[in-house]
C-alpha positions, 0 to 999 in steps of 0.5 A: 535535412528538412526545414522546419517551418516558421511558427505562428502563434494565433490567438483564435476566438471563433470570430470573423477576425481571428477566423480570417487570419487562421484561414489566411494562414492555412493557405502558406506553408506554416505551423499554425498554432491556435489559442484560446483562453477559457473563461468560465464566466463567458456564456459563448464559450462552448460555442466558440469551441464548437466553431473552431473545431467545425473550421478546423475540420474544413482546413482539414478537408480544404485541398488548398490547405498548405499548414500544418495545423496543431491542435488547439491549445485551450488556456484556462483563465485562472492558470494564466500567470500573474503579473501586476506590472501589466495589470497596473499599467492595463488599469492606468490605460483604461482610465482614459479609453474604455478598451475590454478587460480581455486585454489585461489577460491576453496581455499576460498571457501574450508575456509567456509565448513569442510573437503571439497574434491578436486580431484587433481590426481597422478603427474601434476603441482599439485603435483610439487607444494605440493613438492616445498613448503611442503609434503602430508602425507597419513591418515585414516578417520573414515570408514577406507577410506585412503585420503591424506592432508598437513602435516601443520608441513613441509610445508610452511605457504602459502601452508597450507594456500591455500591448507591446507585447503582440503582433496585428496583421489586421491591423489595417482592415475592415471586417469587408476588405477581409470578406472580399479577401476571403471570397477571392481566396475561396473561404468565405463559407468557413467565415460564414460558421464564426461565432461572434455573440456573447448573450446567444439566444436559443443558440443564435446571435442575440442583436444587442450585445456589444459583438452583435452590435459591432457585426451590424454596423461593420456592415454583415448584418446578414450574420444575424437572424431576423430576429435579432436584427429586430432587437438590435433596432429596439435596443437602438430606439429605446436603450436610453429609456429607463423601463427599457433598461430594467427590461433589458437587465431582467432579461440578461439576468433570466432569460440569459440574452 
């Protein structure tokens, strides 16, 4: 009788992390199962979707490939399930970490599916959270594989609420020990297609929102266009600015970066 093979649940963006860890499992013998939450109101979404579809293509087309990759499942925001025991708890947190508001309905949608993986990297305002309200603690899945989850004992009820609920296998590295890793293994190009911007500009990275900013000081500021490498540094020398401000509002507003 054939075995079936250990399932593994990803919630994939077209990112440089949720990228890393498909194409890390794309070389074991697993079922992958990608998900993406599709908000409306997200200006990169097509994009996104447009990426994962061109690296799925390249797992595909890989000889070194071993999963059986599934399609990948698309979750409208609106039919994720309410459920105001997360959404509470998500608020109480973020009254004292300013973590994004995708994790109130990842979480809630983490509560419909087992062992659902997220890809939060190595320091951010992620990890200053998991160390403001509880600890994570290192364990090892049935292949051996290491992931990192909530160690629910010492922490706090909202934490494991909220973030309980998820499994982080990049939880102990940076955005370079997962470009090293993906040059030993031979799948950087696939890396180098990740989409990360939230406010594209002519359909390239914009160099001052959030991601943008996160990519650079991570330290692949080759990921960007000159371009946006230029407004990056303007955003930087002249973000506290109030003229600037106004500007950098009217052109989010109309010019859509």
């Amino acid at each position: 009788m054939e075995m079936a093979l250990p399932v593994f649940n990803v919630l994939w963006t077209g990112g440089w992390d949720s990228t890393y860890r498909i194409l890390y499992l794309s070389r074991h013998e697993v079922e992958l199962r990608p998900h993406y939450i599709y908000y409306e109101n997200r200006r990169s979404r097509d994009i996104e979707i447009k990426t994962m579809e061109e690296i799925s293509k390249d797992i595909q087309k890989d000889p070194k490939t071993k999963c059986t990759l599934r399609p990948l499942t698309i979750i409208q925001f609106k039919n994720i399930e309410i459920n105001n025991d997360i959404t509470q708890a998500f608020k109480r947190i973020r009254q004292e970490v300013l973590i994004g508001y995708q994790y109130e309905y990842l979480a809630r949608y983490a509560g419909t599916l087992e062992n659902l993986e997220i890809g939060v990297e190595q320091g951010g305002l992620a990890e200053q959270m998991m160390n403001t309200f509880g600890e994570m603690i290192r364990v090892r899945d049935e292949l051996g594989m290491e992931y990192w989850k909530v160690n629910e004992q010492n922490s706090s009820e909202d934490l494991n609420k909220v973030f309980g609920l998820f499994k982080y296998p990049l939880y102990s590295m940076t955005k370079l020990d997962m470009k090293e890793k993906a040059i030993e293994l031979g799948f950087i190009n696939s890396m180098y297609k990740t989409w990360f911007c939230h406010f594209p500009r002519k359909g390239k990275p914009c160099g001052c929102c959030f991601p943008c900013n996160f990519t650079i000081e991570d330290g692949l500021p080759e990921r960007l266009p000159k371009a946006a490498l230029k407004r990056h540094k303007i955003d930087k020398r002249f973000k506290n600015h109030k003229i600037y401000q106004l500007y950098k509002k009217y052109r989010r507003k109309y010019l859509n970066y």
